[in-house]
C-alpha positions in Angstrom: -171.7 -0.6 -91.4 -174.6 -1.5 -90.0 -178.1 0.1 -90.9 -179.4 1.0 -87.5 -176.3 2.5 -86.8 -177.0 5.9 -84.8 -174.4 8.4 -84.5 -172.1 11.2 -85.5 -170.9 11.3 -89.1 -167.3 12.2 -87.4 -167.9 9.0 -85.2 -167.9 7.2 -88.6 -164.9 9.5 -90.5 -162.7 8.0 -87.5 -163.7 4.3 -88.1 -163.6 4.1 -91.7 -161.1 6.4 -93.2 -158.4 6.9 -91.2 -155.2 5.5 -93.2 -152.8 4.6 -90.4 -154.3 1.5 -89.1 -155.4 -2.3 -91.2 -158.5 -2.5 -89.1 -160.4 -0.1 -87.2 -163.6 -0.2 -85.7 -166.5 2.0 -83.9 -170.1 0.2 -82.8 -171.7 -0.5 -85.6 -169.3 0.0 -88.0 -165.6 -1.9 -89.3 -163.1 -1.1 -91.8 -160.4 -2.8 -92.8 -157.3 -2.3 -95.7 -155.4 -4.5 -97.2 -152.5 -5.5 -94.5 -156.5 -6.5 -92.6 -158.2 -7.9 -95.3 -157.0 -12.0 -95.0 -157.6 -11.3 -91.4 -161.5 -10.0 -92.1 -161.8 -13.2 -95.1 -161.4 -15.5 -91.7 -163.6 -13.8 -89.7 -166.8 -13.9 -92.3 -166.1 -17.6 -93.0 -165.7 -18.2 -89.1 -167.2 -16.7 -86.0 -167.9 -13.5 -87.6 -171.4 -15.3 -88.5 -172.7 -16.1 -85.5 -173.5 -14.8 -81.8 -175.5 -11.7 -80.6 -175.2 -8.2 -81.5 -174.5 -6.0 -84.3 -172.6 -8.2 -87.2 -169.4 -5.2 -87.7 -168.9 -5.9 -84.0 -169.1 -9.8 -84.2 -166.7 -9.5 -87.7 -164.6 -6.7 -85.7 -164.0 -9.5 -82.4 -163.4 -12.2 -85.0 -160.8 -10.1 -86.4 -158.8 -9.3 -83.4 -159.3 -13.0 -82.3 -157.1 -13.9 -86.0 -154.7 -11.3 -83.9 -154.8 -8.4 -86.2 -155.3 -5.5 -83.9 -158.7 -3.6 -84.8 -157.9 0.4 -83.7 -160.8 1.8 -81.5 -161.0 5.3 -81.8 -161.4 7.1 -78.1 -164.6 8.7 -79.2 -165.6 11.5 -76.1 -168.7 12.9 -76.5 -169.2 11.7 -79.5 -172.3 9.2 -80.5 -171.9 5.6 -82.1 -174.7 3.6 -81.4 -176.7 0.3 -82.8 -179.9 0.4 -81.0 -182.1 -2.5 -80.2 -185.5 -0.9 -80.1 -187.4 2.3 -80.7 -186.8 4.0 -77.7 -183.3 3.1 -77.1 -183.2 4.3 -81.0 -184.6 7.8 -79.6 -182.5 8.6 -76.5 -178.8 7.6 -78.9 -180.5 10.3 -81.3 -181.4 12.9 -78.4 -177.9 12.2 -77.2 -176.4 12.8 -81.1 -178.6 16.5 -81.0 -177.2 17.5 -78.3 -173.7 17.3 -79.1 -172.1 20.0 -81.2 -170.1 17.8 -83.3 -168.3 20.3 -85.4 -167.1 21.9 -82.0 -166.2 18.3 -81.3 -163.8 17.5 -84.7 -162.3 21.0 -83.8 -161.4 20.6 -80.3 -159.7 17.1 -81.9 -157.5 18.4 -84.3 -155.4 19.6 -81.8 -152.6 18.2 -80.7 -153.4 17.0 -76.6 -150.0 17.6 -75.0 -149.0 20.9 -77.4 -146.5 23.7 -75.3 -148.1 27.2 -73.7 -147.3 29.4 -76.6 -148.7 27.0 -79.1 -152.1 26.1 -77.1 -153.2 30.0 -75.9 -151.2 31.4 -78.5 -151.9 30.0 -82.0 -154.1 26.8 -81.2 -157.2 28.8 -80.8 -157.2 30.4 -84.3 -155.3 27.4 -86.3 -157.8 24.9 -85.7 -160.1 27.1 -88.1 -157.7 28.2 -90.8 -157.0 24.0 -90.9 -161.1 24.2 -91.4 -160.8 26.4 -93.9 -158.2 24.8 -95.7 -160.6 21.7 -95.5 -163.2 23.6 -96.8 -161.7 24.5 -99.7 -159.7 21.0 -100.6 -156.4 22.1 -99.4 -154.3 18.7 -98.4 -152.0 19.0 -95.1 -148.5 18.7 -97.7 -149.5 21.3 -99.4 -149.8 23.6 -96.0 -146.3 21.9 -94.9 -144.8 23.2 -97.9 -146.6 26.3 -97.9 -144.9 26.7 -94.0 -141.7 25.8 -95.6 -141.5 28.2 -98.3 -142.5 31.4 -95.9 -139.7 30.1 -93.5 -137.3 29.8 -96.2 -138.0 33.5 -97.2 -137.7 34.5 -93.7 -134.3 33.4 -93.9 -133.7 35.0 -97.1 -135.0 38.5 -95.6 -132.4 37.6 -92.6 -129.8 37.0 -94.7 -130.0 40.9 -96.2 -128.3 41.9 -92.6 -131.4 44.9 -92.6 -133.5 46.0 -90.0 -136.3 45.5 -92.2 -135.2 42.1 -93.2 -135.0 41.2 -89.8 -138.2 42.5 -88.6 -139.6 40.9 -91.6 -138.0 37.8 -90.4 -139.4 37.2 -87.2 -143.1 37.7 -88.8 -142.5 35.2 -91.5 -140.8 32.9 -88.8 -144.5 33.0 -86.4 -146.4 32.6 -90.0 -144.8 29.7 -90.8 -145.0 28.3 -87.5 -148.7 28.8 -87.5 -148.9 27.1 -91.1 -146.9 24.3 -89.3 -149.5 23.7 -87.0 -152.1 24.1 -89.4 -151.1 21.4 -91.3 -151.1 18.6 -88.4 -154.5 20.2 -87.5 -155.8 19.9 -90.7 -154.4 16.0 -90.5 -156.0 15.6 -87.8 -159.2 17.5 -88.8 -159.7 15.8 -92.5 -158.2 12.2 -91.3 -155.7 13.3 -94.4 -152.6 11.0 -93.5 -150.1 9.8 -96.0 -146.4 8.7 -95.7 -145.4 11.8 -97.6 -146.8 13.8 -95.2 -145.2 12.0 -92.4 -142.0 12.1 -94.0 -142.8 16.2 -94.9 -144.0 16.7 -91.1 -140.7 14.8 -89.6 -137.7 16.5 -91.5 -139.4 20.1 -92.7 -139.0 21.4 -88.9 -135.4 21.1 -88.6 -135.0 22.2 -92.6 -136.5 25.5 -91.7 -135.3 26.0 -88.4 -131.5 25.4 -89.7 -132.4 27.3 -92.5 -133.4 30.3 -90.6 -130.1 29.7 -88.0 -128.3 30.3 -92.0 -129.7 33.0 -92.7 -129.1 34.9 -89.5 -125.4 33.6 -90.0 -125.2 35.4 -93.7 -127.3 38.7 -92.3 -124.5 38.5 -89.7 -121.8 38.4 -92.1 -122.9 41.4 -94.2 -122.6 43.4 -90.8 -119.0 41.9 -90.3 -119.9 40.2 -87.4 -119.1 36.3 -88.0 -121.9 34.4 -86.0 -121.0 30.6 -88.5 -119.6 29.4 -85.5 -122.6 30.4 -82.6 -125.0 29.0 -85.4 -123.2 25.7 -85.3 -123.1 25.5 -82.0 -126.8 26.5 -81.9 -128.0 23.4 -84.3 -125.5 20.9 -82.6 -126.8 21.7 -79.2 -130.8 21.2 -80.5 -129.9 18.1 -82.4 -128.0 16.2 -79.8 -130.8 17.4 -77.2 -133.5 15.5 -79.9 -131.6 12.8 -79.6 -131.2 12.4 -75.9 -135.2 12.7 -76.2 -135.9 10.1 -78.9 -133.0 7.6 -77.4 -134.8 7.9 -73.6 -138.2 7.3 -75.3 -137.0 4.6 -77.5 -135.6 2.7 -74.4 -137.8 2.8 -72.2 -141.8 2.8 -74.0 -142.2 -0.6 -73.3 -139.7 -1.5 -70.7 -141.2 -3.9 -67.9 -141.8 -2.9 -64.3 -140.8 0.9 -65.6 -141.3 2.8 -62.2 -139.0 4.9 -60.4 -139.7 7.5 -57.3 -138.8 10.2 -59.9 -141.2 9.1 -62.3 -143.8 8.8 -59.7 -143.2 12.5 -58.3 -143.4 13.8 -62.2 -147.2 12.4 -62.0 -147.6 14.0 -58.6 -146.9 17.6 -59.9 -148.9 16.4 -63.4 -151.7 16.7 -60.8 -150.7 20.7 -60.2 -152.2 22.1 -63.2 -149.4 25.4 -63.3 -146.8 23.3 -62.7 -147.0 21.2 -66.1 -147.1 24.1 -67.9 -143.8 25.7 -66.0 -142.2 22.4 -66.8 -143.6 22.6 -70.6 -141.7 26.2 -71.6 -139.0 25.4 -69.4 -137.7 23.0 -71.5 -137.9 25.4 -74.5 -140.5 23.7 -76.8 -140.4 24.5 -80.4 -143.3 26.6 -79.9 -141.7 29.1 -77.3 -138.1 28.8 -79.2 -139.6 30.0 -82.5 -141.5 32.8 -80.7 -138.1 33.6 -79.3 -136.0 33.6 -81.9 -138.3 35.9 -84.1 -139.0 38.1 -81.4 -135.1 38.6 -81.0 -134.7 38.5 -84.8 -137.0 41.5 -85.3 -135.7 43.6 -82.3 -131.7 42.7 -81.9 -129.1 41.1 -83.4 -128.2 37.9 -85.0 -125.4 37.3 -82.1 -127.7 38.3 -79.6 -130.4 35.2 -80.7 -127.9 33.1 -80.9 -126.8 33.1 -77.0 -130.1 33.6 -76.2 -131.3 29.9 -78.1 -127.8 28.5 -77.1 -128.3 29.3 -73.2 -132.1 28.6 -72.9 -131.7 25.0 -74.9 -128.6 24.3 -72.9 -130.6 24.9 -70.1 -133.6 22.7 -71.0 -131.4 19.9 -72.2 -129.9 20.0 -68.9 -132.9 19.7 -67.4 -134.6 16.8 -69.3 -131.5 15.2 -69.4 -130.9 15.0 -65.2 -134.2 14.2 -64.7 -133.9 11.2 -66.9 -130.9 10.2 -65.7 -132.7 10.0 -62.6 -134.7 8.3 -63.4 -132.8 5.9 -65.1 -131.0 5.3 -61.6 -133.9 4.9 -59.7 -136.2 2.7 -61.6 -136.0 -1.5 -62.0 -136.8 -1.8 -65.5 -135.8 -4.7 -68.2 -134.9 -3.3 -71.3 -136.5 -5.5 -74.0 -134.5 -6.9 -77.1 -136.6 -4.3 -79.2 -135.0 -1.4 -77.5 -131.8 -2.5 -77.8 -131.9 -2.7 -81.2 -133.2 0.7 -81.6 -130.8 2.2 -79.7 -127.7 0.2 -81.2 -129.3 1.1 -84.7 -129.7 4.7 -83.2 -126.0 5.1 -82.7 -124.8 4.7 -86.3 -122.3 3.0 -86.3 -120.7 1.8 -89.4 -118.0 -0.5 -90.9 -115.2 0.3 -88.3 -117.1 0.0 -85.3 -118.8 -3.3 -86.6 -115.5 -5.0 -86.8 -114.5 -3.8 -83.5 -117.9 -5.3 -82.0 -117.7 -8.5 -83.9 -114.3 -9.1 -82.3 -115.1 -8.5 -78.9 -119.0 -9.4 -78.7 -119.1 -11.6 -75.7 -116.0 -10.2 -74.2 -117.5 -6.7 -73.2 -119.5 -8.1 -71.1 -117.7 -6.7 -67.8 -117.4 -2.8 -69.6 -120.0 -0.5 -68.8 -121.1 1.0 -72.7 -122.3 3.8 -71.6 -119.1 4.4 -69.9 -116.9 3.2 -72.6 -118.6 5.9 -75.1 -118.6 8.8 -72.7 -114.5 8.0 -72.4 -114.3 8.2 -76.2 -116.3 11.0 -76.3 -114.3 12.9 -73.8 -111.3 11.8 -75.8 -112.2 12.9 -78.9 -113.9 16.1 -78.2 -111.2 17.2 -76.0 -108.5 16.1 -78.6 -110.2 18.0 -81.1 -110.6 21.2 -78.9 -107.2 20.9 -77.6 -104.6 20.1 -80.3 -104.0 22.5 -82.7 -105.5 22.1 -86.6 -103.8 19.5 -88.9 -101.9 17.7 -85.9 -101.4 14.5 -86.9 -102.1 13.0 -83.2 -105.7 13.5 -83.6 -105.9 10.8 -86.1 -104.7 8.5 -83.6 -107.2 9.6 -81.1 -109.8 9.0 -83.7 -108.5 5.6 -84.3 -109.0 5.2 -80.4 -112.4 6.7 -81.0 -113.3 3.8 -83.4 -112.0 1.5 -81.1 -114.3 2.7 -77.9 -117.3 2.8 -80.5 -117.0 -0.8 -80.9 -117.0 -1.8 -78.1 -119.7 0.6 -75.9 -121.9 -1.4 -79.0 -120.2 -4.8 -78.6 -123.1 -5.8 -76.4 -126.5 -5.5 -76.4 -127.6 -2.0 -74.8 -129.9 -3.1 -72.4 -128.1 -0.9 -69.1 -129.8 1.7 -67.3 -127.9 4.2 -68.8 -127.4 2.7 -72.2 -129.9 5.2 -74.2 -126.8 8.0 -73.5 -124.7 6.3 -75.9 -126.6 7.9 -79.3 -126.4 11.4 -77.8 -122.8 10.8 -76.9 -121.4 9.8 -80.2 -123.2 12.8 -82.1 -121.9 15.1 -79.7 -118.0 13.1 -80.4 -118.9 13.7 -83.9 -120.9 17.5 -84.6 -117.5 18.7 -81.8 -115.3 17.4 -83.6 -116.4 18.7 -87.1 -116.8 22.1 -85.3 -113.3 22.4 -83.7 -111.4 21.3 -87.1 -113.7 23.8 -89.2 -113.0 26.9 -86.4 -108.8 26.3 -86.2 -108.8 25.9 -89.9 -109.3 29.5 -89.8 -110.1 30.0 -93.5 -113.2 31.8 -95.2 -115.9 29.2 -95.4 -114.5 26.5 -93.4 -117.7 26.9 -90.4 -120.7 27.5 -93.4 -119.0 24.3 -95.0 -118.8 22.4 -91.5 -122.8 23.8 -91.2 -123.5 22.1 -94.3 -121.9 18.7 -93.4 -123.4 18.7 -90.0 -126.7 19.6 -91.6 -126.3 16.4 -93.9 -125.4 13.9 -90.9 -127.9 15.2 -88.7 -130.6 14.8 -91.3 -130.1 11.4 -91.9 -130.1 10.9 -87.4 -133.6 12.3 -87.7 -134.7 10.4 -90.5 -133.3 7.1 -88.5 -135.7 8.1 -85.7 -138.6 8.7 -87.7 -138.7 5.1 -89.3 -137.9 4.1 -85.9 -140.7 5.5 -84.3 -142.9 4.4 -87.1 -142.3 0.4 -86.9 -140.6 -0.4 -89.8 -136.5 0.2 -88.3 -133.4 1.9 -89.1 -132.2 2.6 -92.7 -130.8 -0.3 -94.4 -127.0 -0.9 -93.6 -125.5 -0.5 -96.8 -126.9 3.1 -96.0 -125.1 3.2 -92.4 -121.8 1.4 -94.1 -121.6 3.9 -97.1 -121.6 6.8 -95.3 -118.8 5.5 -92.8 -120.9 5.6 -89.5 -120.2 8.4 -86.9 -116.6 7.1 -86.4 -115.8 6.5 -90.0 -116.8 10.2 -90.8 -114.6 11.3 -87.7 -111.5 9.7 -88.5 -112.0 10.8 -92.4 -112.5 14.6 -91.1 -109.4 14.1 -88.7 -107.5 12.4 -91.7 -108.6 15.4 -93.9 -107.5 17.8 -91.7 -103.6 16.1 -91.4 -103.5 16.2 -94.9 -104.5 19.6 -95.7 -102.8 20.8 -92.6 -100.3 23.1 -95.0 -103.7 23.6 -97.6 -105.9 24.7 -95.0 -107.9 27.1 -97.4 -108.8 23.4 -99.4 -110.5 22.1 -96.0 -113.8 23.6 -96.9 -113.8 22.3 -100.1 -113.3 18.7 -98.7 -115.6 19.8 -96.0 -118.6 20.7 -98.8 -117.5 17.6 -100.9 -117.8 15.2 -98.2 -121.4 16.9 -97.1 -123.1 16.7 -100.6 -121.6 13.0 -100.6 -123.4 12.1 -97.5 -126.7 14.6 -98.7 -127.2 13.1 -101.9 -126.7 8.9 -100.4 -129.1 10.1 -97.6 -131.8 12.4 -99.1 -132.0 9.7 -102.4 -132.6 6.5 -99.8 -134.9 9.0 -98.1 -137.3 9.8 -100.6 -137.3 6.5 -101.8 -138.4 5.3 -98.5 -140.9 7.6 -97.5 -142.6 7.4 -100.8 -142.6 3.7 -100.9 -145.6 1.4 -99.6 -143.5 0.2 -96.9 -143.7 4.0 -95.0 -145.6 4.7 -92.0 -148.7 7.0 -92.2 -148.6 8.4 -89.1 -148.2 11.9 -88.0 -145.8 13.3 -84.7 -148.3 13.8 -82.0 -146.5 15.1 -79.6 -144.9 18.5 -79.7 -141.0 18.2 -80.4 -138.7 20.1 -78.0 
């Protein structure tokens, strides 16, 4: 840092202790960690010695010219300043008094593109409780699994099946929504980033919102009123609509010549202020779904929340979904060999679906994928909805299944429609689990398929994380181990032929097969997200 440096202290907190990046700079000021620090070694015995100016920006250029990227913090209003003489010393200082900084840093620890209900609803008192938690040394995991914990006891108080649980539900429910964004705040307020947190911050969401779907499922059950199979439907629909999201965004963040009229009439209405908040809660944003369901929790009925979150995510899928399609249609892009990969590593495939793509790589080359895995999908969901538990003709359309999974992944995804493939095969799969666990007809059969679903679906998200955080897709003994999504389809067909005349021993296989694929998953998990190797970073835009 340099001595004349004039400025905010803030200015500084964002140049030299922010954890996600090797190298970041402000004027006046450089830091760098270790993934940086060969990078800065060059640049003092180089050009970082010589020329005009301050010496961090001379060592900062010198570093990015080793090409190490040095982060530049977008600084606003804020001050950061070297000055050259006195009075260019006394208008940076007049220009640092008359900025409220504090205002500033709290105004910044809010996320910029947040939903309605969370920016005018919890936003403008959050940012201060993630001050006072500052204040008082509180880290932002400790907050996440404070917001865990109250969600998990709001499903415990909807399991009792009482009105008072329930109203007592849908406060917890807002409480720990507002502790969940308290912690990012607080992130983002402190600089407090760490790989546990980003792991904590990626998975707890979808742990307490399936948790809570749970709980509603048991209240439900006390009542006699069997909801197991609405609440499945309920988490299948959300996670298969994340996907479509995350596989879209994957495919297409640095795509060349990425344009399309669609596109450009999106930034038309951005211009419309009301109209990108309309298309914000359309779409059912966690925000608004959370208020939702505890609203509906504390004043109706478990069945009643249900439909409500299945028909207003259905709708919002279908709406991001078309308009990206759209899109899609309409715009010349060229898919890079990066987004290919994340989207083949996105679909999980495992050992069967390898061999069927090592056989026909450079003989797919006149199938459409896409179009290959919607037929399979149509197959095997259908299949699974049509034929009657046990029948021994769904293995073979699973087999089939396997077969189309290989080869919509025999060539590199690279077509316009491509980034449907990953949303298709976990709808193929979560259907499929579904169907089997609802003909079974046996106690337990849909809170066991909940379970296994549960398991899967966790390790999709944690796929996307790592994905979105630079450093790729699990390893594929992971992938392999687990089966893939076609491996564990033609197991629960195969499952479901042999217990055809045991049907009350399908749950049990059901629950055996989902703490398999829990403990494999959650052990790699952990392992990962505590390791060196794990991003810091933190989700900065709101989930839908």
């Amino acid at each position: 840092m340099d001595t004349a440096f004039v400025g905010h202290v803030h200015a500084l907190r964002l140049a030299l202790t922010d954890p996600r990046f090797d190298a970041c700079a402000v004027t006046g000021a450089l830091s760098v960690q270790a993934g940086a620090r060969e990078a800065l070694d060059k640049a003092v015995a180089t050009e970082g010695t010589h020329g005009s100016g301050p010496y961090a920006d001379r060592l900062a250029a010198a570093v990015e010219a080793t090409g190490t990227p040095v982060q530049r913090p977008e600084l606003g209003s804020l001050v950061a300043a070297v000055p050259a003489d006195a009075d260019e010393r006394a208008a940076a200082s007049a220009a640092v008094a008359a900025v409220d900084e504090e205002a500033v840093r709290l105004r910044s620890a809010v996320k910029s593109r947040d939903g309605f209900f969370t920016t005018f609803c919890i936003s403008p008192y959050s940012r201060y409780i993630a001050r006072w938690c500052a204040r008082r040394g509180l880290t932002p995991n400790q907050v996440t699994t404070a917001s865990l914990i109250t969600a998990l006891i709001a499903a415990g108080c909807a399991a009792t099946g009482e009105r008072w649980g329930y109203v007592a539900a849908g406060v917890l429910l807002i409480v720990s929504f507002v502790l969940d964004c308290t912690d990012g705040q607080l992130a983002r307020y402190s600089l407090q980033y760490s790989t546990m947190g980003a792991w904590l911050d990626a998975t707890f969401d979808r742990a307490k919102e399936y948790s809570f779907y749970a709980g509603l499922a048991l209240g439900a059950a006390r009542n006699g009123d069997d909801v197991w199979g609405l609440a499945l439907g309920a988490m299948i629909l959300m996670t298969c609509r994340h996907v479509v999201d995350f596989s879209f965004n994957e495919a297409n963040h640095d795509a060349t010549a990425n344009t399309s009229p669609t596109a450009a009439l999106s930034d038309r209405l951005d211009s419309v202020g009301w109209t990108v908040w309309v298309r914000r809660m359309i779409i059912l944003p966690i925000g608004e779904r959370w208020a939702m369901i505890a609203v509906l929790t504390a004043l109706t009925t478990p069945r009643i929340v249900f439909y409500a979150l299945i028909a207003g995510c259905a709708f919002g899928a279908l709406y991001t979904t078309a308009g990206r399609v759209l899109r899609s249609l309409t715009r010349k892009a060229r898919r890079t060999d990066r987004a290919a990969q994340a989207l083949a590593d996105l679909t999980d495939s495992g050992p069967l679906a390898e061999l069927q793509a090592r056989l026909l790589r450079g003989r797919s080359g006149s199938f459409g994928s896409v179009y290959v895995a919607a037929l399979g999908t149509v197959l095997m969901a259908g299949a699974a909805l049509y034929l009657p538990f046990g029948d021994p003709r769904l293995v073979a359309v699973a087999v089939l299944y396997a077969v189309t999974a290989g080869l919509a992944v025999a060539a590199p995804l690279k077509g316009a429609l491509d980034w449907l493939i990953p949303p298709l095969f976990r709808a193929a799969e979560y259907v499929t689990v579904l169907a089997l666990a609802a003909k079974a007809d046996v106690p337990g059969a849909l809170p066991a398929a909940f379970g296994l679903i549960a398991a899967v679906a966790y390790h999709h998200y944690d796929t996307v994380y790592r994905i979105r955080g630079g450093t790729g897709a699990p390893p594929h003994w992971l992938v392999r181990t687990i089966g893939g999504h076609e491996g564990r389809v033609l197991l629960t067909t195969v499952l479901a032929a042999v217990l055809v005349d045991r049907a009350s021993d399908f749950p049990v296989a059901l629950t055996a097969l989902a703490v398999f694929v829990a403990l494999v998953v959650l052990v790699e998990s952990i392992r990962f997200w505590v390791s060196s190797g794990a991003p810091a970073v933190h989700d900065e835009g709101e989930p839908a």
